[in-house]
C-alpha positions as CSV (number, residue, x, y, z in Angstrom):
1,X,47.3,81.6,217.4
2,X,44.1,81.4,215.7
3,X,44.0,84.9,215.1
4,X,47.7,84.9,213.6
5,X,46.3,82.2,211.1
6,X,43.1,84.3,210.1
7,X,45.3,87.3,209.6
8,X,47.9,85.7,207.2
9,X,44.2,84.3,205.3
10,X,43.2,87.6,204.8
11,X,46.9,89.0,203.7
12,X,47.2,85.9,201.0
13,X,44.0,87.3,199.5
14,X,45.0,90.7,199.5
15,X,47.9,89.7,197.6
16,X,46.6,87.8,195.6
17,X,43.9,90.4,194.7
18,X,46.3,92.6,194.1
19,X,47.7,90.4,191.4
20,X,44.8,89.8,189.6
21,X,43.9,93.7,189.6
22,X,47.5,94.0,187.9
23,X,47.2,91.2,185.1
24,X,43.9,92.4,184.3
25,X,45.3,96.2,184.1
26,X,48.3,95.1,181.8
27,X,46.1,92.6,179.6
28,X,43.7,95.7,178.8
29,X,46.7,97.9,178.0
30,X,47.7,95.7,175.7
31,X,44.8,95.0,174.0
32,X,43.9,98.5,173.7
33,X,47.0,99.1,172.1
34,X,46.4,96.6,169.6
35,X,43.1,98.2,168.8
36,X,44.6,101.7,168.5
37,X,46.9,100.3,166.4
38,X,44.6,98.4,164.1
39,X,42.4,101.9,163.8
40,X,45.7,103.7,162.9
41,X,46.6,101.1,160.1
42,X,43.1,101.8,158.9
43,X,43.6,105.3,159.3
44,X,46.8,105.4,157.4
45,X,44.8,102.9,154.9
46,X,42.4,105.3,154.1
47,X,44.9,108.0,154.0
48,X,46.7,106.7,151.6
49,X,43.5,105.7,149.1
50,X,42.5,109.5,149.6
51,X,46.2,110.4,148.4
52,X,46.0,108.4,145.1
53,X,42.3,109.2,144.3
54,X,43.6,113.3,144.0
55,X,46.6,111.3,141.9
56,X,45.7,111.9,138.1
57,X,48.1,108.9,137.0
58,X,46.3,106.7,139.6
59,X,42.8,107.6,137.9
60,X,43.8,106.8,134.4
61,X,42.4,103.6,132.8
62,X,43.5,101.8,129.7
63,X,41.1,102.3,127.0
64,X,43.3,99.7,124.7
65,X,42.4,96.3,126.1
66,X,45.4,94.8,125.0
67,X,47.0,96.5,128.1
68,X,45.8,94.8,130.3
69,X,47.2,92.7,132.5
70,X,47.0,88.8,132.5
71,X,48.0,86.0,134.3
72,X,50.2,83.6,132.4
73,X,49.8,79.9,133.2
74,X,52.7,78.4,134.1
75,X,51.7,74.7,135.6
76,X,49.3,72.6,134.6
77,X,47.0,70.4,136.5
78,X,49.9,67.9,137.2
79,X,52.4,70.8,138.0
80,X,54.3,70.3,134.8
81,X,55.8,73.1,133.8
82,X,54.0,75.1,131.0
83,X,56.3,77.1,128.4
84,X,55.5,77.5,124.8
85,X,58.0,75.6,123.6
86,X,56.4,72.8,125.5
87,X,53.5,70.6,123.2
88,X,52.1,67.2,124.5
89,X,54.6,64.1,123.0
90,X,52.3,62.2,120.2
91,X,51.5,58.3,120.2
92,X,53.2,56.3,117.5
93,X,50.4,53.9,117.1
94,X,52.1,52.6,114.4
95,X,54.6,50.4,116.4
96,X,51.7,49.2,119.2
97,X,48.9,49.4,117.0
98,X,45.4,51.4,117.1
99,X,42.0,50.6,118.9
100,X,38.7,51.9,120.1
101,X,36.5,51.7,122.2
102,X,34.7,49.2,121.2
103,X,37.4,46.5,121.5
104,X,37.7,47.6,124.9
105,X,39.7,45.4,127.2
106,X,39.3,46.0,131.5
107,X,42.3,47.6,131.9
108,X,42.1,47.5,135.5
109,X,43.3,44.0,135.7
110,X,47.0,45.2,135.0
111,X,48.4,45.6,138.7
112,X,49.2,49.8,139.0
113,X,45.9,50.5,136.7
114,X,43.0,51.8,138.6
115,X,39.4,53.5,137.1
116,X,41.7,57.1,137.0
117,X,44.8,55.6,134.6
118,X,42.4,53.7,133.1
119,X,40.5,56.6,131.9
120,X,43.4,58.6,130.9
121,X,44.8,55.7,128.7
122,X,41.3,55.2,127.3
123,X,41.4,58.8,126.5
124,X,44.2,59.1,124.6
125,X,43.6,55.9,122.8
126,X,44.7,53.0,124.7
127,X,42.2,50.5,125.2
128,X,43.7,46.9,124.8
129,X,46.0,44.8,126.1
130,X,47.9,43.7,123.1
131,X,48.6,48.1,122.6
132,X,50.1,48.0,126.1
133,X,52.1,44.6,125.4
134,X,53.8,46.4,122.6
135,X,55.0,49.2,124.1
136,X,58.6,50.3,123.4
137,X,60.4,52.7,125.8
138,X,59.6,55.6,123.6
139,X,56.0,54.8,124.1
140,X,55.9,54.3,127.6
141,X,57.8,57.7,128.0
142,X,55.3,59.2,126.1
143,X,52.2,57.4,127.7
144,X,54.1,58.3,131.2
145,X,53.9,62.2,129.4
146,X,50.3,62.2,128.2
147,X,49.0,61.0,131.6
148,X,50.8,62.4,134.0
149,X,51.8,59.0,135.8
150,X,54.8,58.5,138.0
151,X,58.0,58.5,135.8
152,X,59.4,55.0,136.0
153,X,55.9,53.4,137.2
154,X,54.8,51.6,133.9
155,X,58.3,50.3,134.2
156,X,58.4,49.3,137.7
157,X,54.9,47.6,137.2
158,X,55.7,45.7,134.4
159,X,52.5,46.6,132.2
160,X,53.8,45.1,129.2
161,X,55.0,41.5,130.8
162,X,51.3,41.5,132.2
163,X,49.6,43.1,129.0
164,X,51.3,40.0,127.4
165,X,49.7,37.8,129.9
166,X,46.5,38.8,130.3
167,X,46.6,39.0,126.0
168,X,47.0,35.2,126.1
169,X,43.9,34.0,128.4
């Protein structure tokens, strides 16, 4: 009986031997085919390079400049749309009234208004409260334009209702 037992042992690792011999004979196959076929992509690469080189229309080069190809911007930063036709909206101080920076109010105070929005409205010329607390919706569309905000936002957040507040104290 023992002998039965050490026998069927020594079968098991034969087979299983034998397995490991044939995964590690089809993983090699494959991975010399993929290596072949990496050198004859490179092969073909350089095949083709050597084709256009002897190609006269492939060696000509622009001597005009003005040929040449450029990229053409199509976003901006904020992934609006760029087009010629498209200019940044103008502030009409005139109906909220003009500022600088030395009559600087903390903008940061109005809930939605952090250090960044505070910097953009302080760049294009917002600076006070009593500006924001006259804002019109033609203004606030504009302002939305200028800095890129959230369409809707200086609406949602009521700047002007707490301009007006923060104006009083």
């Amino acid at each position: 009986m023992l002998d039965f037992l050490n026998e069927a042992n020594w079968w098991c690792l034969l087979l299983l031997l034998f397995l490991a011999f044939l995964l590690g004979w089809i993983l090699s196959k494959r991975s010399l085919k993929n290596k072949y076929k990496k050198a004859l992509d490179d092969c073909e690469r350089e095949k083709t390079l050597l084709k256009n080189a002897s190609n006269k229309k492939a060696n000509t080069t622009f001597s005009n400049p003005s040929n040449e190809i450029r990229a053409i911007k199509t976003r901006d930063a904020g992934g609006m749309l760029v087009t010629k036709e498209t200019e940044k909206p103008k502030l009409n101080f005139d109906s909220f009234g003009k500022a600088d920076a030395s009559q600087k109010d903390d903008l940061k105070l109005i809930s939605g208004v952090g250090p960044f929005i505070e910097e953009k409205l302080n760049s294009i010329g917002i600076y006070t409260f009593d500006q924001i607390s006259k804002f019109t919706t033609e203004d606030i569309d504009t302002v939305t334009a200028l800095i890129q905000f959230f369409p809707g936002r200086i609406e949602r957040d009521k700047w002007t209702k707490q301009a007006k507040k923060l104006k009083n104290k």
